[in-house]
C-alpha positions in Angstrom: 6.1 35.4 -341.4 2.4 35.6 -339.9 2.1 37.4 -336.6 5.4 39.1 -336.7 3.8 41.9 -336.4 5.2 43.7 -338.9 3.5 47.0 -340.6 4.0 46.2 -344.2 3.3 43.4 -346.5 5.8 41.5 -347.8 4.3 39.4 -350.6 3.5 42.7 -352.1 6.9 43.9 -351.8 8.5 40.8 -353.2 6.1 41.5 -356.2 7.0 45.5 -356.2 10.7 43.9 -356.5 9.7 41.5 -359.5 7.8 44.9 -360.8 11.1 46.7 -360.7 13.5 44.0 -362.3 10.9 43.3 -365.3 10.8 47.1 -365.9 14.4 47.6 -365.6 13.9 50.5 -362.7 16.7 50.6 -361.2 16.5 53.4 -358.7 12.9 51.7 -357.4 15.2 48.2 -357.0 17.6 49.6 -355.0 15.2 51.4 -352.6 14.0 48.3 -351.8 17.7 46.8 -350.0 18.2 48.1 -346.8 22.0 50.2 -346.5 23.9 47.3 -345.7 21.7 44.2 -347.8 23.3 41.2 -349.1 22.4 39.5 -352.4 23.6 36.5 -352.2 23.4 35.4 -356.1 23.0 31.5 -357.7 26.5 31.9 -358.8 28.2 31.6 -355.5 28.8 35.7 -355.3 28.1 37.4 -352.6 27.4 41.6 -353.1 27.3 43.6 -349.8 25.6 47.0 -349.4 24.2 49.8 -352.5 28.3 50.0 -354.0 27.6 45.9 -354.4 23.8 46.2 -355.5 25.7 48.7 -358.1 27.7 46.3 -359.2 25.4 43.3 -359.6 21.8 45.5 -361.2 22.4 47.4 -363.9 24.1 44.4 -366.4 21.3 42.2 -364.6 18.5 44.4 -366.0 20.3 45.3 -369.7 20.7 42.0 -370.4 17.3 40.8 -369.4 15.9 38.0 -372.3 12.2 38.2 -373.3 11.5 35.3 -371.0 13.2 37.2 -367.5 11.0 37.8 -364.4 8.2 35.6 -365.0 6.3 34.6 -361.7 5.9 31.1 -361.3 4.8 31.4 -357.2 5.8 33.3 -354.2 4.8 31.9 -350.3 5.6 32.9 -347.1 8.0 30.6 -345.2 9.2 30.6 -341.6 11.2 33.3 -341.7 11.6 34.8 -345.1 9.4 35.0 -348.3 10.2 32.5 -351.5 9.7 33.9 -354.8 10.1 31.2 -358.1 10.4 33.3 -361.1 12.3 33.2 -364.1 15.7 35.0 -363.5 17.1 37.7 -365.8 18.2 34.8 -368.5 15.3 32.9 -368.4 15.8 30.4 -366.1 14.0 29.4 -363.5 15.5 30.0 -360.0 14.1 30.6 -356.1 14.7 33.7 -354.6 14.6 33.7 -350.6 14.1 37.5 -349.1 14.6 39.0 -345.5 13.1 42.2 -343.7 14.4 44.4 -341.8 11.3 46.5 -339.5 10.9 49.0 -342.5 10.1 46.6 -344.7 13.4 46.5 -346.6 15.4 43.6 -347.9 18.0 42.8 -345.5 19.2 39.6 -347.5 18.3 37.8 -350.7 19.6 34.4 -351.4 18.8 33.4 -355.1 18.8 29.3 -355.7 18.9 27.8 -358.6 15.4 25.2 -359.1 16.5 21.9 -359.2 14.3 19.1 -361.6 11.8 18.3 -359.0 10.9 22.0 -358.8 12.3 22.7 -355.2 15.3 25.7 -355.0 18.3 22.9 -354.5 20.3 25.3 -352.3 17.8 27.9 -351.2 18.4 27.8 -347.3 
């Protein structure tokens, strides 16, 4: 995402998102999706918009394990920024995130990592 000439920095917003999830803030997550966002999660669901966010969050961040939200890295890649961390379970999956010109999510596509440590379906 170098030279797109964008006016925010997304690495740090990636990591204000992580911030948000391993706090369970809510309201500060959701301000981060542009209107009409989709989360696109590693169980094949798609959620479309804040109504969708509402639906996916909030059991997300109450059933959160001891282990949930860990870095492990986040890059820049063509197009989009790649976070590994440790999902709300524990686990260890690749997020993918889009921007819109404010600086908001407009999609995240969440991938589980397979053994060789790559996101299998993270495209």
């Amino acid at each position: 995402m170098s030279g797109s000439g964008t006016d925010f920095d997304p690495i740090a917003i990636v990591i204000d998102w992580l911030d948000a999830c391993r706090e369970r803030r809510l309201e500060d997550l959701l301000a981060l999706y542009a209107d009409q966002a989709t989360l696109d999660c590693c169980s094949g669901e798609r959620f479309v918009g804040r109504s969708g966010l509402l639906r996916y969050w909030p059991a997300k961040l109450r059933g959160a394990t001891a282990a949930a939200f860990v870095l492990d890295e986040v890059r820049p890649e063509q197009d989009c920024i790649r976070l590994d961390y440790r999902d709300y379970d524990g686990t260890a999956v690749s997020t993918k995130f889009w921007f819109d010109a404010d600086g908001k999510f407009t999609r995240t596509l969440c991938a589980p990592i397979g053994r060789n440590g790559s996101g299998s379906q993270a495209a």
